[in-house]
C-alpha positions as CSV (number, residue, x, y, z in Angstrom):
1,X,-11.3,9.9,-7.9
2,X,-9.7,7.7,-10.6
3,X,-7.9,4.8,-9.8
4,X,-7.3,6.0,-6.1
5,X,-8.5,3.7,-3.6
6,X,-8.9,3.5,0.1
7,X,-8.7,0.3,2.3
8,X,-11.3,0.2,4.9
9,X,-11.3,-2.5,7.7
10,X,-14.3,-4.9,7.0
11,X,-14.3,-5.4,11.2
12,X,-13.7,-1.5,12.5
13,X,-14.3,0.5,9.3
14,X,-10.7,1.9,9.9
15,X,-8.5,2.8,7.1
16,X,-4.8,2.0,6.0
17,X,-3.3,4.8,6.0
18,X,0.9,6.1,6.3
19,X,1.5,7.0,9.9
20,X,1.6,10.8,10.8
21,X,1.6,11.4,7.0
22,X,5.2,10.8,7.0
23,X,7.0,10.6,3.2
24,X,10.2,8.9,4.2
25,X,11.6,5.3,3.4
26,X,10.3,3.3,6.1
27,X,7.5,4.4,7.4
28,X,4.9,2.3,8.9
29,X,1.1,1.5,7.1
30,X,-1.3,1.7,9.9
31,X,-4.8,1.8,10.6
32,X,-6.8,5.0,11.4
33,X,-10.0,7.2,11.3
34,X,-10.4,8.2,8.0
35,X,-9.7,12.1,7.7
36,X,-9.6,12.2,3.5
37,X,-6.1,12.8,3.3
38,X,-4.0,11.7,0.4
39,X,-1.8,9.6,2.6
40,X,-5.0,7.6,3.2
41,X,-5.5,7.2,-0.8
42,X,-3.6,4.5,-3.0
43,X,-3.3,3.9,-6.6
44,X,-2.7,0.2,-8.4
45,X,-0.4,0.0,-10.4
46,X,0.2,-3.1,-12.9
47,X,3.2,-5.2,-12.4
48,X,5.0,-7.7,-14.7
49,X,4.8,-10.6,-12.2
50,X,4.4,-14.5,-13.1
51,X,1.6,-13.6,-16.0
52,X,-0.6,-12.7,-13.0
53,X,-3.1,-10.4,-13.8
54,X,-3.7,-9.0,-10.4
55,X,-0.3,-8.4,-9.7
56,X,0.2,-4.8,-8.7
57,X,2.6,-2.3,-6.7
58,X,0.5,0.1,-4.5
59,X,1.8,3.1,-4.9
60,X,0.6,6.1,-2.1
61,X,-0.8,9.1,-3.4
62,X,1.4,11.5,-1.2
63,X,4.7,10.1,-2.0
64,X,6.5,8.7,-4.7
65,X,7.1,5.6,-2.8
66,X,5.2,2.0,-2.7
67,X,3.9,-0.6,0.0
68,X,6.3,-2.7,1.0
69,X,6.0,-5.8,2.7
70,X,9.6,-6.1,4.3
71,X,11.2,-9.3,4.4
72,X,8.4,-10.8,3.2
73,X,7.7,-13.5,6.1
74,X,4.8,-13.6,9.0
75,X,4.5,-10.9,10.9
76,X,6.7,-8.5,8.8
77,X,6.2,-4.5,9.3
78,X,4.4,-3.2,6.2
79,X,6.0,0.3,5.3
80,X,6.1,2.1,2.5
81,X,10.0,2.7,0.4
82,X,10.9,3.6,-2.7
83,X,10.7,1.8,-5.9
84,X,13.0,-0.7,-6.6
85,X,11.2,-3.7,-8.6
86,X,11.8,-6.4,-5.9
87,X,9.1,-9.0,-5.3
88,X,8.2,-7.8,-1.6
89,X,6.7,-4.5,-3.2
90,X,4.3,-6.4,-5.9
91,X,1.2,-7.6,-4.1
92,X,-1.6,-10.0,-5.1
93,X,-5.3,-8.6,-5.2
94,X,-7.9,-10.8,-5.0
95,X,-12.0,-10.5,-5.0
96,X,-13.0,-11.4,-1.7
């Protein structure tokens, strides 16, 4: 409930979710069935980015770590790490 939110694929219905619940620095985002675990549950929070409004770090629900898109460039591995304020954890959401 709250501001936890799951990511469903508009194509398969799968979710995003942290491979084999794993809690460590690096581990890969991944798409699943959903089961209703928390490592399948994200919260937005709002980050200071360029005045944007929808500028936010996802944060998972089982770990006190954040998405992370890697280096940042095509085809970069999307994990989750810990916090650290860099630009390739604050992502852009936009309505569809």
């Amino acid at each position: 409930g709250g501001n936890k939110y799951a990511l469903f694929s508009a194509k398969s219905n799968q979710i995003v979710e942290v491979s084999h619940d794993d809690e460590s620095n690096g581990a890969r985002l991944a798409c699943g069935h959903q089961n209703k675990k928390a490592s399948e549950y994200f919260e937005l929070i709002p980050a200071n980015f360029n005045g944007l409004p929808n500028a936010f770090y996802i944060k998972i629900s089982t770990a006190k770590r954040v998405v992370e898109g890697g280096q940042a460039a095509n085809e970069a591995k999307i994990v989750q790490n810990e916090y650290n304020g860099k630009e390739n954890q604050v992502w852009i959401i936009e309505e569809a």
